[in-house]
N, C-alpha and C positions, 0 to 999 in steps of 0.2 A: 492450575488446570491439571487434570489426572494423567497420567501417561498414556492411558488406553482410552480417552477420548479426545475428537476432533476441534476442533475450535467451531463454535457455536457462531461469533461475530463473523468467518471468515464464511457462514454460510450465510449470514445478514445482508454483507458485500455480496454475493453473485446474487443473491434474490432483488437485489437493486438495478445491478446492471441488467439483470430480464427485466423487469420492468423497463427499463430505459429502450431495449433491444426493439420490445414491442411498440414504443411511442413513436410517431414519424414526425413527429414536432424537435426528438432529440437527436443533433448533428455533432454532438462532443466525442460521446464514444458509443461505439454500435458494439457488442459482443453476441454475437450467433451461437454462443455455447454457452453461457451461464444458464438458460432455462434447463439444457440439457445434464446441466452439474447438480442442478439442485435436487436435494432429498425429496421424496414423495409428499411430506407435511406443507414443505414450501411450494410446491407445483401447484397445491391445491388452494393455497392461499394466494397465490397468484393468478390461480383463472377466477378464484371467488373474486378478488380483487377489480378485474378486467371486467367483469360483469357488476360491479357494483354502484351505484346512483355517486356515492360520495367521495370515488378515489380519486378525484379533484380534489376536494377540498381535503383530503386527507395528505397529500403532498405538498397542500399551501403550507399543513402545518408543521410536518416532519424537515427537518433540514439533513438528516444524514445522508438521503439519496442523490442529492445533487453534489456531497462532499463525496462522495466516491464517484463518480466521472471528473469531477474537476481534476483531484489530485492524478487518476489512472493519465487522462487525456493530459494535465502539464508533464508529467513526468517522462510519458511517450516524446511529447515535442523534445524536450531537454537532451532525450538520448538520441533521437533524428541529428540535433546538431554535433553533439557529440562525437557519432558513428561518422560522420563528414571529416570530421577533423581526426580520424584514425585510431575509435575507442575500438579495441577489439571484444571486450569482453564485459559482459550485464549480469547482473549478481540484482534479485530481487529475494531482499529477506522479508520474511512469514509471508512467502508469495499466495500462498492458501488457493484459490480458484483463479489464478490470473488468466489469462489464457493470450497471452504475447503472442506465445510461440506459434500458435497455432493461427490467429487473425495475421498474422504480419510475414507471413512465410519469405515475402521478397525482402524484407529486412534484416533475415537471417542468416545470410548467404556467408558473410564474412563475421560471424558473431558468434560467439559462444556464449552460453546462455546458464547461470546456477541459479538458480530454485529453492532459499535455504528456508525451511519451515519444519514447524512443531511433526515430530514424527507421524503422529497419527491421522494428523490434518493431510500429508503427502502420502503417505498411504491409501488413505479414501482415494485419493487424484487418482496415481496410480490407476487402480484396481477401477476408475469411475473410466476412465479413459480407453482402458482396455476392454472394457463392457458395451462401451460406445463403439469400440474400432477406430479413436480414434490415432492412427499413430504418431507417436513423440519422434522427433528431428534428432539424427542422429549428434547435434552441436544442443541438443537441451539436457542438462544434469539435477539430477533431483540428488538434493543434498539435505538428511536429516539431522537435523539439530532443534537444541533446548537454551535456549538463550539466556538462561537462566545460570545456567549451568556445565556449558559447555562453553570453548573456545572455537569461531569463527575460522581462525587459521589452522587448529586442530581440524577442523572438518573438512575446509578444501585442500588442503593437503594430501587427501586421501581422492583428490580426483585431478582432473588435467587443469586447473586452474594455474598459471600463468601471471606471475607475481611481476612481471618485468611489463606489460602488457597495461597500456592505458585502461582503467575500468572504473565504467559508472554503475552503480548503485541508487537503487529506489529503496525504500523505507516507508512504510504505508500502512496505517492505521494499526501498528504495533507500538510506538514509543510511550503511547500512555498506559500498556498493560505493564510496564516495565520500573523497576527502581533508578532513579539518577544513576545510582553507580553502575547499574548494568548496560546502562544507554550509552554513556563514559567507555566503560570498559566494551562493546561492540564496537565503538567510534574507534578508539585506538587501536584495537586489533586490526584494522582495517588498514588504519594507517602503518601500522607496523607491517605488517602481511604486504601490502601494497610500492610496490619502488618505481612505479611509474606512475602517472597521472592519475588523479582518485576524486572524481566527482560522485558526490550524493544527493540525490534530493530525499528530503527528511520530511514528513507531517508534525504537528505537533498540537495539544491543545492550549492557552491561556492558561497561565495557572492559576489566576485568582478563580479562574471557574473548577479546577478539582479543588482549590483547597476552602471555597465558600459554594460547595454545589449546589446546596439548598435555597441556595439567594436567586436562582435564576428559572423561573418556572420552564424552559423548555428544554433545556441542560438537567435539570432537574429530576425529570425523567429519566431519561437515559441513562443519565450516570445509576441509580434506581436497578434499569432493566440489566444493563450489563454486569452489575453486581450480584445479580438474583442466577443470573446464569454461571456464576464462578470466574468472571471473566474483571475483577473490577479496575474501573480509571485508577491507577496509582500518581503518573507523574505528566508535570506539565512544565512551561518554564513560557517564562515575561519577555515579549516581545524587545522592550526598552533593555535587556543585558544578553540576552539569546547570544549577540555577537562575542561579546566581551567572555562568555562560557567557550565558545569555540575555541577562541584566538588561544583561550589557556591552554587549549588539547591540542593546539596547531593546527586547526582549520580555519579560511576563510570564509564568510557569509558572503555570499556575491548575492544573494536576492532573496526577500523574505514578505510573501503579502500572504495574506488572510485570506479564504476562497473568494470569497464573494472580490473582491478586488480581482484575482487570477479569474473570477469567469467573466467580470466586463472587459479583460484584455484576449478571453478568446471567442466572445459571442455569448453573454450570459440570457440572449434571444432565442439561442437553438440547446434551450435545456428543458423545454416541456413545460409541465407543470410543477419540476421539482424547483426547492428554493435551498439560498445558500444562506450557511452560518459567517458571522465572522470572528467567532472564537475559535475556530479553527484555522493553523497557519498550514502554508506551503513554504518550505525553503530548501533551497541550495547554494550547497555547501561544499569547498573544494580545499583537500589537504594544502598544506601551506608548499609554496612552490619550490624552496629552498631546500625543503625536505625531498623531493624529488629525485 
């Protein structure tokens, strides 16, 4: 991605979640700002959308929009139980158009909140937020970073983040723009950076589907479009050793299902008419407790 442009897929995600916003069929996650975030190209593809005979049958056959409520709505539950048991502090990397901060305001009370994403991507926020009026929570820190290339504890280092301090982390539909070893080398920083309690939840794709993408006609696509935009699937990893990759980094796997599994455990009834993949996983993942 170029330095002086936005993440393209992270406007993919909010053009979903409006869409989802406007369906009263869907009870997973409601966002009342993603319409308001999106570029003017996608506003108009979304009321074309909204007026069109076949945007049923076009979400029968798209699965990406139902993977991004699943994973936003598990990840929210994860950190509700969390915040119970005394997490003080949420770190969502390449947060791109999330809007936590903003739908959950009575959530926030005892929470400190990092934001770490591709610069130019939290810049648009920024500048999109203040355009809006909408104002940021004095406990929300926008923290820019290059994943690629930058270190994780380099960055919060330079803000009030709280190494002593239980903190959960989300991880969301960036681990396949990334190489293994950068995926590795975020996980660890974390771990090292972190000297109290450190849960993650992680997304991730199947690998046999980035590394045979052509075998699978509706994966097939997409890996296609995302490519075309500069953005392409790099890395995935095998449900069947996933565990056994952690345990070498010192993390535990405490839970790892595939969307479509996580949305009959949270009402796969109240998701409209979008549909789930199961090449896509959800898991989480908690530093090993001895390291603590």
């Amino acid at each position: 991605m170029l330095l002086h442009l936005d993440s393209q897929t992270a406007n993919v995600v909010t053009f979903f979640r409006a869409i989802a916003a406007l369906n009263p069929s869907n009870q997973l996650l409601v966002d009342p700002y993603a319409q308001q975030f999106l570029p003017k190209y996608l506003k108009l593809a979304l009321l074309s959308l909204r007026r069109s005979t076949i945007s049923h049958q076009f979400f029968e056959n798209i699965k990406l929009g139902g993977g991004v409520l699943i994973r936003a709505r598990y990840a929210e539950e994860c950190l509700k139980e969390r915040v119970l048991s005394g997490t003080k502090q949420y770190i969502i990397l390449g947060a791109g158009w999330d809007s936590f901060a903003f739908r959950c305001p009575s959530e926030l009370e005892e929470l400190e909140i990092f934001e770490l994403d591709f610069p130019a991507t939290q810049q648009k926020k920024i500048k999109r937020l203040k355009t809006l009026g909408i104002a940021v929570p004095n406990n929300v820190h926008f923290v820019p970073i290059d994943f690629e290339s930058e270190q994780i504890h380099v960055a919060l280092s330079q803000t009030s983040f709280d190494p002593n301090l239980d903190t959960f982390v989300t991880w969301q539909g960036v681990t396949y723009y990334l190489t293994e070893e950068t995926i590795e080398q975020v996980l660890l920083s974390l771990s090292d950076l972190c000297s109290g309690r450190l849960d993650i939840v992680i997304d991730y794709i199947e690998q046999k589907y980035i590394k045979q993408w052509w075998r699978y006609q509706h994966f097939r696509w997409i890996y296609l479009a995302v490519a075309f935009i500069g953005e392409r699937f790099v890395s995935g990893f095998d449900p069947n050793t996933f565990s056994d990759w952690l345990s070498e980094r010192k993390f535990t796997l405490k839970e790892d299902h595939n969307y479509r599994t996580i949305a009959d455990r949270l009402g796969s009834e109240n998701m409209g008419h979008f549909r789930l993949s199961v090449r896509t996983h959800l898991a989480h993942i908690q530093k090993f407790e001895e390291d603590i």
